[in-house]
C-alpha angles and dihedrals in degrees: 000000000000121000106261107192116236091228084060089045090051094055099045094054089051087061087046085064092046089051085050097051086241109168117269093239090051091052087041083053100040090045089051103051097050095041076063091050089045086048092056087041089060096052087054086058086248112140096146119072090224090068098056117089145158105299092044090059093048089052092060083041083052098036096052089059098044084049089053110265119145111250077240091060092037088051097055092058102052085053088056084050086055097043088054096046094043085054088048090050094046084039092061089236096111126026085201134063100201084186096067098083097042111108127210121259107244130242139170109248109231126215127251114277115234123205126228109234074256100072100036095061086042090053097048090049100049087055102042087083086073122044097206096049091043096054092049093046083046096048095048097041087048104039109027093230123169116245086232086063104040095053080050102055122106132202098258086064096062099077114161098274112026141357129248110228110197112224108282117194113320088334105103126233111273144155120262114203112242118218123212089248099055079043094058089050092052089044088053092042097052087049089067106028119118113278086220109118117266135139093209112100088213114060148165118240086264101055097265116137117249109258126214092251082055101047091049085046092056095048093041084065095054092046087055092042095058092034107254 
């Protein structure tokens, strides 16, 4: 067998995902992760897919949560790795899936967190000096969105009275109704958003669409701010 390069293989399954209409945030997600995993490959000296076995895949597993990655996080990218090397192995390109025998890391799932009337309102203050923040904050407390899919929602989903979320994951694809409230957020937001061209409704001042890690990061802050 000749020696077939991960980087290559990376690629190809993320055209694998294309071919599959997969959303662009999935195959953003998926690409990441195992450019991550590649990057820990390469400091093992592994460039070829039929060196890497079991134990290397546990040390990434291991290396992501000394360096402070939650075992959730942790968790979601060893189910990426298994998703590539179950497509190598479909695919004809391995014999061997070396993630089979790599186990989660366990962590206790914590319940939602609800918040008092107190802290929503806090909440909602703190961000209202910042449109972009505020309509974030506005669109999570009201409609109970997931961060995923708000980081994935384009301006062709706000329409006057709901907005389309794609299919994220294993959550379908539905209509959220749109109060006049969340609306007005939006509408302030959009007066003020970059003019660069995006078709991400959330973006950075250069045109870049918010990522999950920014968006956490953002209400992380607030939460700090008001005390939460």
């Amino acid at each position: 067998m000749e020696n077939i390069l991960l980087p290559s293989l990376v690629d190809r399954f993320v055209k694998h995902l294309k071919s599959q209409e997969k959303s662009s945030f999935t195959i953003v997600a998926y690409k990441k992760d195992l450019e991550q995993f590649v990057g820990f490959l390469t400091t093992q000296e592994i460039s070829d897919i039929k060196e890497v076995k079991t134990n290397h895949i546990n040390g990434f597993i291991n290396k992501l949560i000394n360096d402070g990655y939650t075992k959730k996080s942790a968790s979601r990218k060893l189910n990426s790795i298994r998703t590539f090397f179950r497509y190598l192995k479909n695919d004809g390109i391995i014999e061997q899936n070396p993630s089979l025998d790599v186990s989660h890391p366990k962590y206790i799932q914590s319940a939602p967190r609800i918040f008092s009337k107190l802290e929503y309102r806090a909440l909602r203050d703190f961000a209202k000096e910042e449109p972009r923040t505020y309509a974030l904050i506005d669109i999570l407390l009201q409609t109970g969105m997931k961060i995923g899919e708000l980081a994935g929602l384009k301006m062709e989903d706000v329409k006057d009275s709901f907005i389309h979320i794609a299919q994220y994951g294993k959550t379908l694809a539905r209509d959220i109704p749109l109060n006049k409230a969340v609306k007005k957020s939006i509408d302030d937001y959009l007066k003020v958003r970059s003019m660069e061209s995006s078709v991400h409704l959330f973006i950075t001042r250069t045109g870049k669409p918010l990522l999950i890690r920014n968006i956490r990061q953002i209400i992380s802050r607030c939460f700090r701010e008001v005390g939460i």
